[in-house]
C-alpha positions as CSV (number, residue, x, y, z in Angstrom):
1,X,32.3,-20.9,48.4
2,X,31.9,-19.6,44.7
3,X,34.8,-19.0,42.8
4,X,35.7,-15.1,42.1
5,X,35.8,-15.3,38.6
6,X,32.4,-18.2,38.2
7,X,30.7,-15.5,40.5
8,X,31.8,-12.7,38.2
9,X,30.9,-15.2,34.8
10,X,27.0,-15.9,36.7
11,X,26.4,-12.2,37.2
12,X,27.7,-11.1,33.6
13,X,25.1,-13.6,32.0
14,X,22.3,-12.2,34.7
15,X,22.7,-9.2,33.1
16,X,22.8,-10.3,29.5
17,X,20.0,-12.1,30.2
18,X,18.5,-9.5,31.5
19,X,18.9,-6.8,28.8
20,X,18.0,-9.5,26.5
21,X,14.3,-9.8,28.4
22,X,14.0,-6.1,28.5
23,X,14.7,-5.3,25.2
24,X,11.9,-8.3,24.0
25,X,9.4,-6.5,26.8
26,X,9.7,-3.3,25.3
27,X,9.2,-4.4,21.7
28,X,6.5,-6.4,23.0
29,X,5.1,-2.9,24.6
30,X,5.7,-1.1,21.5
31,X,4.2,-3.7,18.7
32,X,1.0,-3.6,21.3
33,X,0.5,0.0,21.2
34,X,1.4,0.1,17.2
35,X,-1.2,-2.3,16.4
36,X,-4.3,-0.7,18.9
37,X,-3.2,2.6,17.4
38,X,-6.2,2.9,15.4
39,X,-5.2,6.0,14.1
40,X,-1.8,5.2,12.5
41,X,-1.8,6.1,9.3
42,X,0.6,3.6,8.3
43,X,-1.4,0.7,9.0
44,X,-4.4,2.4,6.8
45,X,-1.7,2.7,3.8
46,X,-1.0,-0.6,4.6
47,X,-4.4,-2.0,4.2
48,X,-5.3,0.1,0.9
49,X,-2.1,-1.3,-0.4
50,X,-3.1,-5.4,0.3
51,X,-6.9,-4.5,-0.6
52,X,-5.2,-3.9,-3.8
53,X,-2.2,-5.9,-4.6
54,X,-2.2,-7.9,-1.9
55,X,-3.4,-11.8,-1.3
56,X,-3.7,-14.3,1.4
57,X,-3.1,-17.4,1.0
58,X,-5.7,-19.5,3.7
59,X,-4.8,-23.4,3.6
60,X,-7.9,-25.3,4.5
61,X,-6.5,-27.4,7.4
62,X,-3.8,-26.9,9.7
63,X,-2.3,-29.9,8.2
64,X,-1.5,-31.2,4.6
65,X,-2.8,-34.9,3.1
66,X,1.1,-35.7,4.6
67,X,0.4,-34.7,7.9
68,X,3.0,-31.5,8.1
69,X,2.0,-28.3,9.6
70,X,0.7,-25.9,7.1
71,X,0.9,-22.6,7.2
72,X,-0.6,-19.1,5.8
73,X,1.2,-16.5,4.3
74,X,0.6,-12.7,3.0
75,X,2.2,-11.6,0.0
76,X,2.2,-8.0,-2.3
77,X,3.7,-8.1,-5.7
78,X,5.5,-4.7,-6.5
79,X,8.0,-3.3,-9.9
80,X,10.9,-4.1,-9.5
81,X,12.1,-0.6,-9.3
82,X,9.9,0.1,-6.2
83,X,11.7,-2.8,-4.3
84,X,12.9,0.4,-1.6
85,X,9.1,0.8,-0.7
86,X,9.0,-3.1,-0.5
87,X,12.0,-2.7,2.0
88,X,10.3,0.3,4.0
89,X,7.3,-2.0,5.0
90,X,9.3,-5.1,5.4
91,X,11.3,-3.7,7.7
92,X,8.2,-2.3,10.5
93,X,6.2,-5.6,9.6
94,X,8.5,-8.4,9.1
95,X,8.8,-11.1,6.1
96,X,11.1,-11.8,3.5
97,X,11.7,-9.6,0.2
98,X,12.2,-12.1,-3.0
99,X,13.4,-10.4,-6.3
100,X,12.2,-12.2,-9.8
101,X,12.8,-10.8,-13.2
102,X,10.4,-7.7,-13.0
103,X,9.1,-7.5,-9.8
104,X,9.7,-8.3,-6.1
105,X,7.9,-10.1,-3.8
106,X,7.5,-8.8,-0.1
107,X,5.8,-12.4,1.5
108,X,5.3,-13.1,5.1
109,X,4.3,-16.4,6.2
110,X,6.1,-16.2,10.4
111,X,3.1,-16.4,12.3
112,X,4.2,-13.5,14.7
113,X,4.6,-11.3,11.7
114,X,1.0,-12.7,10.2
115,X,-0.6,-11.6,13.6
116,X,0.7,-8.2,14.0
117,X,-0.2,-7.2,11.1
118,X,-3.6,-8.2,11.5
119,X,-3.7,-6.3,14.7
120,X,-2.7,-2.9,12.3
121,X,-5.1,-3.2,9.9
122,X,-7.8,-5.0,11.3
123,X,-11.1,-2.6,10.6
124,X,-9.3,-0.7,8.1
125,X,-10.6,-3.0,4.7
126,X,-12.9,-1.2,2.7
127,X,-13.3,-3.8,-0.2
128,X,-14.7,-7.9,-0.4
129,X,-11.3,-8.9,0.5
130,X,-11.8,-8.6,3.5
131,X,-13.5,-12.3,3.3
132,X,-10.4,-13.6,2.8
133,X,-8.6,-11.6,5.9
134,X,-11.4,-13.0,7.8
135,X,-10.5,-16.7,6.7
136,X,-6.7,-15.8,7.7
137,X,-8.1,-15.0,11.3
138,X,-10.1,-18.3,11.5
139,X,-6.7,-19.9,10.7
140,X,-4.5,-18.0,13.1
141,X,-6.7,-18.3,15.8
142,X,-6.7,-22.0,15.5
143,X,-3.2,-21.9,15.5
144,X,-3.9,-20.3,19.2
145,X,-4.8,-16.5,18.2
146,X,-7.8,-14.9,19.7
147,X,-8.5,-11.8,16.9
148,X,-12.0,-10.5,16.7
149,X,-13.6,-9.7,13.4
150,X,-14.0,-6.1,12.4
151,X,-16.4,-4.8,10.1
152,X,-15.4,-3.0,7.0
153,X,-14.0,0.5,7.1
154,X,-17.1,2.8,5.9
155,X,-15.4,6.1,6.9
156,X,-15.0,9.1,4.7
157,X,-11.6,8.3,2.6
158,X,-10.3,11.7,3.1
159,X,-10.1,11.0,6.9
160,X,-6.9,8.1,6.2
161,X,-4.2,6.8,4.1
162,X,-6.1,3.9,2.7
163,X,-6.5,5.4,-0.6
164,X,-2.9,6.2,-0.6
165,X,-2.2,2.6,-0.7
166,X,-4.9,1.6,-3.4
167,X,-3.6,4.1,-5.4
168,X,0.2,2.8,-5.0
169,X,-1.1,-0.7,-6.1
170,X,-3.2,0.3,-8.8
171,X,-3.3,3.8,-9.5
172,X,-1.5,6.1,-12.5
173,X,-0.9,9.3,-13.7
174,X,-0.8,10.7,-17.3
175,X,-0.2,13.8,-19.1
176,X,-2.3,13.4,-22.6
177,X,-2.1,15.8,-25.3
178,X,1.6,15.0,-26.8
179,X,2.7,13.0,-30.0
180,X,5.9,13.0,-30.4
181,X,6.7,16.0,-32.2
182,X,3.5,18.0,-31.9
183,X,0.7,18.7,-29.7
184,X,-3.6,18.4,-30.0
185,X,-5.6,21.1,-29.4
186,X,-5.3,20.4,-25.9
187,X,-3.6,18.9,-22.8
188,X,-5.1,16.8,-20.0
189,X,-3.7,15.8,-16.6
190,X,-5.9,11.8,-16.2
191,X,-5.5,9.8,-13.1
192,X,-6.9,6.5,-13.7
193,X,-7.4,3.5,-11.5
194,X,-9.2,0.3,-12.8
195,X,-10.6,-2.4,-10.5
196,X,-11.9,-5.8,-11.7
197,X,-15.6,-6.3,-11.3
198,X,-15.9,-8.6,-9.0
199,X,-13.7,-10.1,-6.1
200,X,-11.9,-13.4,-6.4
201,X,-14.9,-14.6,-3.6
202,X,-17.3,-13.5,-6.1
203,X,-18.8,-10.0,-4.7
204,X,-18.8,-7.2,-6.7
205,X,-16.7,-4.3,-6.1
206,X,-19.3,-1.9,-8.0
207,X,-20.6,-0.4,-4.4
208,X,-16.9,0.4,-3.3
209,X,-15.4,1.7,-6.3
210,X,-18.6,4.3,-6.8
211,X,-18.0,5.6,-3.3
212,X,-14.5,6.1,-4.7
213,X,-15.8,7.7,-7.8
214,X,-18.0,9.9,-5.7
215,X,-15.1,11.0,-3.2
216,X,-13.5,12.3,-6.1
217,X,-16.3,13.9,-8.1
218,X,-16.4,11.3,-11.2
219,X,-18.6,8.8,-12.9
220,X,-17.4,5.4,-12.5
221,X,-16.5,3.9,-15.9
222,X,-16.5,0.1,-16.9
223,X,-14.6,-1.3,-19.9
224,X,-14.0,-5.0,-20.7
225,X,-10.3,-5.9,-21.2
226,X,-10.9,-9.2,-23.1
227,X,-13.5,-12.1,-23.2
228,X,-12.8,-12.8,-19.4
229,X,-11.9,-9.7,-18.0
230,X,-13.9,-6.9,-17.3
231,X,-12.8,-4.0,-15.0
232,X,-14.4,-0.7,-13.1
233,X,-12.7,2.3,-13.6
234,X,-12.4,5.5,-12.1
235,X,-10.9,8.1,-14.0
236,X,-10.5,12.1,-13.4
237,X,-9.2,14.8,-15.9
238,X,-11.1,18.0,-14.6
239,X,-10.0,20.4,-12.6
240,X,-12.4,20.0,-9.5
241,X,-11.7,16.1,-9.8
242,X,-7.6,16.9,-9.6
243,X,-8.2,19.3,-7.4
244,X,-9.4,16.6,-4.8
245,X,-6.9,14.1,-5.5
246,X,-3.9,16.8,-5.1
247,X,-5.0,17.8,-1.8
248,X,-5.3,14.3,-0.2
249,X,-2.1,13.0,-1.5
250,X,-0.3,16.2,-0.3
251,X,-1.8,14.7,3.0
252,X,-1.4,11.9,2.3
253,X,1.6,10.9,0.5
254,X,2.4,7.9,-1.7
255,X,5.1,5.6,-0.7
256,X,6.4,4.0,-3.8
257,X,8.1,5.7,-7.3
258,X,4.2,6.8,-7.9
259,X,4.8,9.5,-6.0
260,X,7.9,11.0,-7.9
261,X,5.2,10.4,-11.0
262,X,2.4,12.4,-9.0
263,X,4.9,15.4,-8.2
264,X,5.8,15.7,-12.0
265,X,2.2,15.4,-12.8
266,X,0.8,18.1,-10.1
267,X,3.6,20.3,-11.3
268,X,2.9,20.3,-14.6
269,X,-0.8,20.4,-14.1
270,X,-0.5,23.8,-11.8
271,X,1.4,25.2,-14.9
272,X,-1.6,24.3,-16.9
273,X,-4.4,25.8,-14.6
274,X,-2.4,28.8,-14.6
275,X,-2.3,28.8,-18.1
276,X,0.9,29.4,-18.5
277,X,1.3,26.4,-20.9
278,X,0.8,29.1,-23.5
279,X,4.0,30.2,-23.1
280,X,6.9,27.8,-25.3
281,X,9.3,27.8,-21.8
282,X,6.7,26.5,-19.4
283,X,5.4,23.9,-22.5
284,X,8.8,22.7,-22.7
285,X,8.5,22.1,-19.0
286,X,5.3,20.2,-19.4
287,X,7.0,18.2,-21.9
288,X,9.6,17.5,-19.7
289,X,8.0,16.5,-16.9
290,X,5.9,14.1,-19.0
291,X,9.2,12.1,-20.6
292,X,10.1,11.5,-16.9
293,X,7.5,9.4,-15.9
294,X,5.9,6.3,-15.3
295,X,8.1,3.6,-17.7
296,X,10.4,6.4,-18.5
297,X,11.5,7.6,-15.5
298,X,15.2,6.9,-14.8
299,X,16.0,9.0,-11.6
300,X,14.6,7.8,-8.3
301,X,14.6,9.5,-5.2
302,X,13.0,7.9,-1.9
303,X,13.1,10.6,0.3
304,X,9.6,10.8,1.3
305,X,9.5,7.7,2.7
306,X,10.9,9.8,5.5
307,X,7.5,11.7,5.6
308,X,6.7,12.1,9.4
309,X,2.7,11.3,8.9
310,X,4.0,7.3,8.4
311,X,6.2,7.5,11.8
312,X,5.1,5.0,14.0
């Protein structure tokens, strides 16, 4: 016969056991359904954010010339004073946040954490980096994955978030027209996102960025940096061109401190369409608004990273 209190010990670990294999179950359940939600417009942010910050790094073989394992990892480089948004993502997808100097580093190299998010943004790439994601599936499915390949994303970019996550990687805003004490005969509101010319596999990244140029009613620019560096660039400073861009990021919000720099700069640029820069209160507004952004921007508020359109 079974002791009282070893009968009372085996059924109180039954049931710990128990909650413990439920709770894994249902976030089983729940990263399944996440990652075959092909409408999530997190996982499109997602993917317009590693399409343009991001990199995989693929090893070769599944082991080194030493024989140890070897392993793949995904990392995204971001200002040090966006490490918040770096926290937001790492906390859905997994990984590790590392803080250098500058900048943090949001790397994930867990194999679970690898896999789900190539389940999310699997047929969401737009750009030649997706020759790389398809290397990182070769390697996770020797490690005992079965991912298909999708083909790029060809969709209109108004219909998802990708953009949104491009434009947090690269992306910037500017109010021209200032010196520092007086002012040109005029002010523009610029949004300007460069893109090197071709991909680290080679391709060029001319058809993709003048589909992006085209979205937004521009011509597609090129300028060369230096001797080695050459870049496309898309830039916008007319009304129907802003116009555009407002509207999908007010659908579409940004996630890092770019978006406290687009507020000022769609703020500023309303007072300018309604002309009421004329008047000295509403230029001294402008003015304002300009000296708080980008590299000058001290306040921070991360707020909309409660924005329901992310909620998974």
């Amino acid at each position: 016969m079974v002791p009282v209190i070893k009968l009372i010990n085996i059924i109180h670990c039954f049931y710990l056991n128990y909650d413990l294999l439920f709770l894994n179950f249902m976030f089983y359940i729940s990263a399944r359904n996440y990652s075959n939600n092909s409408n999530n417009n997190l996982f499109y942010y997602l993917a317009g954010l590693i399409e343009g910050d991001g990199h995989f790094n693929v090893p070769k073989d599944l082991r080194n010339s030493s024989g140890k394992t070897t392993i793949a990892s995904l990392e995204i480089v971001f200002a040090l004073k966006d490490a918040p948004s770096a926290e937001f993502l790492k906390a859905i997808f997994g990984g590790n946040i590392y803080k250098r100097n500058n900048c943090v580093r949001w790397l994930i190299q867990d194999k679970k954490s690898l896999t789900f998010i190539v389940n999310c943004i699997n047929g969401k790439l737009r750009t030649p980096k997706i020759n790389a994601f398809y290397r990182l599936i070769d390697f996770l499915n020797l490690k005992g994955d079965n991912l298909i390949k999708l083909p790029l994303d060809n969709s209109s970019l108004k219909d998802n978030a990708w953009l949104a996550g491009f434009i947090d990687s690269d992306g910037c805003f500017s109010i021209k027209g200032f010196t520092s004490e007086e002012i040109r005969t005029y002010i523009s509101f610029q949004f300007y996102l460069p893109q090197r010319v071709n991909d680290i596999s080679g391709e060029s990244l001319e058809k993709f960025m003048q589909k992006l140029a085209e979205f937004l009613k521009t011509k597609l620019g090129k300028r060369k940096v230096n001797d080695k560096i050459t870049q496309f660039v898309v830039n916008t400073s007319n009304f129907d061109s802003n116009k555009i861009l407002i509207e999908y990021l007010t659908t579409y919000p940004l996630l890092s401190s770019k978006y406290l720099d687009f507020k000022n700069w769609e703020e500023a640029s309303s007072y300018f369409v309604k002309k009421l820069h004329r008047d000295p209160i509403y230029f001294e507004k402008i003015r304002t608004l300009k000296l708080s952004m980008n590299t000058k921007r001290t306040f921070f508020n991360w707020d909309h990273h409660e924005n329901t359109i992310y909620k998974l």
